[in-house]
C-alpha positions as CSV (number, residue, x, y, z in Angstrom):
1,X,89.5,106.6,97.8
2,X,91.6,108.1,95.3
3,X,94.1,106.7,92.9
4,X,96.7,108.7,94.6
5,X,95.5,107.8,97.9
6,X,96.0,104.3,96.8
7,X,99.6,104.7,95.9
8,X,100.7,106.3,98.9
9,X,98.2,104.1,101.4
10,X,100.3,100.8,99.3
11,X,103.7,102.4,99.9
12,X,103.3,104.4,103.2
13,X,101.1,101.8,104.9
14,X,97.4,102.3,105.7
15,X,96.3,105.0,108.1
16,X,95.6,102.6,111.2
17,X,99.3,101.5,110.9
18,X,100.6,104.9,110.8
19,X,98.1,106.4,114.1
20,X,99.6,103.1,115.5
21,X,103.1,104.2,115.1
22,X,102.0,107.9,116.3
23,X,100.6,106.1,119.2
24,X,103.7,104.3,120.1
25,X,106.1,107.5,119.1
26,X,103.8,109.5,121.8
27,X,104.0,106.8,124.7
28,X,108.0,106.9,124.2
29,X,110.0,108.6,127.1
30,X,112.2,110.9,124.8
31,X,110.4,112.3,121.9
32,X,112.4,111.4,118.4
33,X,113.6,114.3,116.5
34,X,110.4,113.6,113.7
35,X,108.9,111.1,112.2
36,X,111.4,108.9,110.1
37,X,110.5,109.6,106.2
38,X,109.3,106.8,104.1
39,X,111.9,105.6,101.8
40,X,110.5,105.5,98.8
41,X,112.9,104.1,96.9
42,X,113.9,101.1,99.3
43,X,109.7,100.0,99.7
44,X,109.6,99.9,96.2
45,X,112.5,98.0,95.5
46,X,112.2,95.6,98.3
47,X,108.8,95.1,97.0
48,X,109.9,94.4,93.3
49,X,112.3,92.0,94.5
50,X,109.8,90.0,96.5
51,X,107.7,89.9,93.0
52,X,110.2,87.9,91.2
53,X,109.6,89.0,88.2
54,X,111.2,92.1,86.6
55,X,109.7,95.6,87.4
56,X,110.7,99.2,85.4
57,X,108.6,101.0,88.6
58,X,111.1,103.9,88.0
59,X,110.1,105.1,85.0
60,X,106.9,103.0,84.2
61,X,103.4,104.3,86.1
62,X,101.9,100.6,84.8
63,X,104.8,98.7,86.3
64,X,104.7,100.9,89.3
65,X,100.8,100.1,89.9
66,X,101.3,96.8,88.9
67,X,103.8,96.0,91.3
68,X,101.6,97.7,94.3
69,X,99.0,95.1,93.3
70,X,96.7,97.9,91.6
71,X,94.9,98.4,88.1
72,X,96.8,99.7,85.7
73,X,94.2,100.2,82.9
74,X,94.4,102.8,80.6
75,X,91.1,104.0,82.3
76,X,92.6,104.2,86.0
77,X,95.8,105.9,84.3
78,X,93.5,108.6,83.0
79,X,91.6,108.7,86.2
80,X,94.8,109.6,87.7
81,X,95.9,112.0,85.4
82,X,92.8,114.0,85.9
83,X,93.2,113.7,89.8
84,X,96.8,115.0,89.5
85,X,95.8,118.0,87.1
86,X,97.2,116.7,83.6
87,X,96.7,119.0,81.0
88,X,97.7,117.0,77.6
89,X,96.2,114.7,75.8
90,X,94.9,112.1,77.3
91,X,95.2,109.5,74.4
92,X,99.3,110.6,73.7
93,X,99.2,107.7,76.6
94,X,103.2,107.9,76.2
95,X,103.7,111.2,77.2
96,X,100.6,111.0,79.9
97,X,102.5,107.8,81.0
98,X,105.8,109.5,81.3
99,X,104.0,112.5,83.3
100,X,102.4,110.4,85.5
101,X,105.4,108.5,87.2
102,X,107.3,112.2,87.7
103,X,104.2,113.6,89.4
104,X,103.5,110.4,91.6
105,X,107.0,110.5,92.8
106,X,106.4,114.5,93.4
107,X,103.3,113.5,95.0
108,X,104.6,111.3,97.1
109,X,107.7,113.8,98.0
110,X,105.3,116.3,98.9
111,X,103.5,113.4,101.0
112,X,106.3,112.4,103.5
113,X,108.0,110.3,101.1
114,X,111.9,109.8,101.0
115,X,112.2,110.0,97.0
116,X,115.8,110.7,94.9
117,X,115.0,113.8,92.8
118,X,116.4,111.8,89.8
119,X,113.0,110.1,90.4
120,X,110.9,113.2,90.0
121,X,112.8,114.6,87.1
């Protein structure tokens, strides 16, 4: 599975829990409006704050993939550069680094993720 796919499975919740909550949306009597978006923002926090310990997952990729219990190596960071179509230089790790969290968040956006555009800019 991808990097990405990791992410969004840690903050959307594995694919057997979502064709579980299709299944349940489809047995209801009066079919909802859509599917309710994934708040982002809340998950994250929420999950941050059951950590106990402090967590910059709004601007930092490491603290983001830290906090959702995955590697944050500078070898996985590059792995998921390359998977989200980075361009620069892999080894300016600051500006990668900085890329990174704006395109995860846009990622996730795109995904079916609730996410403030102050977090993708």
């Amino acid at each position: 599975m991808s990097i990405f796919g990791r992410i969004k499975d840690s903050i959307f919740g594995k694919k057997e829990e979502a064709a579980q909550v299709e299944q349940v949306a489809a047995a209801a009597p009066a079919p909802a409006a859509g599917i309710a978006q994934v708040d982002v923002e809340e998950v994250l926090t929420n999950l941050a704050a059951k950590a106990g310990r402090p967590s910059n997952w709004k601007t930092s990729i490491v603290d983001l993939m830290t906090l959702l219990g995955l590697d944050s190596s500078l070898a996985h960071r590059v792995e998921l550069a390359t998977e989200l179509g980075y361009t620069g230089d892999t080894k300016d790790t600051a500006t990668m680094n900085v890329w990174l969290i704006k395109q995860v968040m846009k990622k996730l956006a795109e995904n079916g993720g609730k996410v403030s555009p102050n977090l993708m800019n």
